[in-house]
C-alpha positions as CSV (number, residue, x, y, z in Angstrom):
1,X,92.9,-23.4,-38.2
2,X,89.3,-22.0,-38.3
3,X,87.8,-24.9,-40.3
4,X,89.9,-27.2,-37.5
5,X,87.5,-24.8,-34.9
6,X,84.4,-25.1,-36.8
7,X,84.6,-29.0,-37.5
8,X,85.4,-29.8,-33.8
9,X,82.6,-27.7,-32.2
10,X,80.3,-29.3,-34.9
11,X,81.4,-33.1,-34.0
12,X,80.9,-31.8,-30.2
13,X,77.4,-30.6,-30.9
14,X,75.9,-33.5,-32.8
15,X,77.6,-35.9,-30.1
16,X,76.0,-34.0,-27.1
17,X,72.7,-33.8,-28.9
18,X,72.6,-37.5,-29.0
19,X,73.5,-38.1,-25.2
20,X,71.0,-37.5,-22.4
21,X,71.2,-37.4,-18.4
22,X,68.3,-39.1,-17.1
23,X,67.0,-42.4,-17.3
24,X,64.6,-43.6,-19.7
25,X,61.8,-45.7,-19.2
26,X,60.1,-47.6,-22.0
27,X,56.8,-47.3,-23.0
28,X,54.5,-50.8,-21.8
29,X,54.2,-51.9,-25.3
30,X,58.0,-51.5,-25.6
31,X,60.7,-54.6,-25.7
32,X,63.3,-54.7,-23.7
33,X,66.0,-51.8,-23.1
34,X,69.9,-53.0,-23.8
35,X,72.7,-51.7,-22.7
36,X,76.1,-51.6,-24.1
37,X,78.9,-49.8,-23.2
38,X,82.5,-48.9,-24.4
39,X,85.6,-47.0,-23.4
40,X,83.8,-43.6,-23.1
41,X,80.1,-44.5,-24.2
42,X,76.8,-46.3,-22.5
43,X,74.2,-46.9,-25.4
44,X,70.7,-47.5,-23.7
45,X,68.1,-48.7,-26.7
46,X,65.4,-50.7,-27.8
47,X,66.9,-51.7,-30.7
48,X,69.0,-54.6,-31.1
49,X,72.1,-55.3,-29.3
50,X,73.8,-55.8,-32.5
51,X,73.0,-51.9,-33.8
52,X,73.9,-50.5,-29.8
53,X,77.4,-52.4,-30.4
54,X,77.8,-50.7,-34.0
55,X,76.9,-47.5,-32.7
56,X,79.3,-47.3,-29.8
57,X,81.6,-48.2,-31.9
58,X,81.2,-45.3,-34.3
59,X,80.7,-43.4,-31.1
60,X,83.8,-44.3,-30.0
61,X,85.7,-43.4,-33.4
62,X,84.4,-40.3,-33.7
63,X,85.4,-39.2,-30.0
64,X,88.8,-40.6,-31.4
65,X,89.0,-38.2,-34.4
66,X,87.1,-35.0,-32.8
67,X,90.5,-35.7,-29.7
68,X,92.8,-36.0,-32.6
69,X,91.7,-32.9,-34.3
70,X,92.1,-30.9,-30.6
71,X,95.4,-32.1,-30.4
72,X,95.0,-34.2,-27.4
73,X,97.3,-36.6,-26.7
74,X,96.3,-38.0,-23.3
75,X,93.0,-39.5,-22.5
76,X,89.9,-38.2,-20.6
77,X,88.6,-40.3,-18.2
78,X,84.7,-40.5,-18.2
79,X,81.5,-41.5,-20.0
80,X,78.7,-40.2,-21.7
81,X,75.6,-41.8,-21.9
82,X,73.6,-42.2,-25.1
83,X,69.9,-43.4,-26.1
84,X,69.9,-44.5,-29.3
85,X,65.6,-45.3,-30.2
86,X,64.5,-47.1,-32.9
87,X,62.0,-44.4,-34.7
88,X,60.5,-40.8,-33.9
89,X,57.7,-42.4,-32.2
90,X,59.4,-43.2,-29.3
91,X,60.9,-39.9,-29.0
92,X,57.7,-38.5,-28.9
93,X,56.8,-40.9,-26.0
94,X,59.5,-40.4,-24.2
95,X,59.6,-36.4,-24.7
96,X,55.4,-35.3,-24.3
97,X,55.4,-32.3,-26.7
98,X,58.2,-33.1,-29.0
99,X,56.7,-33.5,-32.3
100,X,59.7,-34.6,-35.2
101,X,56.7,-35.1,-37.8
102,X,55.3,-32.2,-40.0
């Protein structure tokens, strides 16, 4: 029962580390943003659409295991939003003072 505990909280940390609540603007050099969404799961990115669909896939699965492992049987209604960047560098543009490089 405490490793059921300890693996939820986990999943529930790395998800909620990947989602942010404000929108993002890309940098001039930048291509275009994409959005895709699922069930429970906007991906905002600037790398292909392809990936964004992959990814709130996987997104969506893991929400599906972490409920699961809870116990839930019935469904929560709402969404989290998710940027999913193609390198560091654009973290670092989009966060001044954020450095991910040693």
């Amino acid at each position: 029962m405490a490793f059921r505990v300890l693996w939820v909280g986990w999943m529930l940390v790395m998800m909620s580390g990947c989602a942010r609540t404000r929108a993002v603007s890309p940098r001039e050099d930048d291509a275009a943003w994409t959005e895709v969404r699922s069930r429970h799961f906007r991906v905002l990115t600037n790398v292909e659409a392809q990936t964004a669909t992959h990814a709130a896939l996987e997104l969506e699965a893991l929400r599906g295991a972490v409920s699961r492992l809870w116990g839930g049987d019935e469904d929560i209604s709402g969404s989290m939003d998710v940027v999913l960047l193609r390198d560091a560098a654009d973290l670092e543009a989009l966060v001044p003072g954020i450095s991910l490089t040693s």
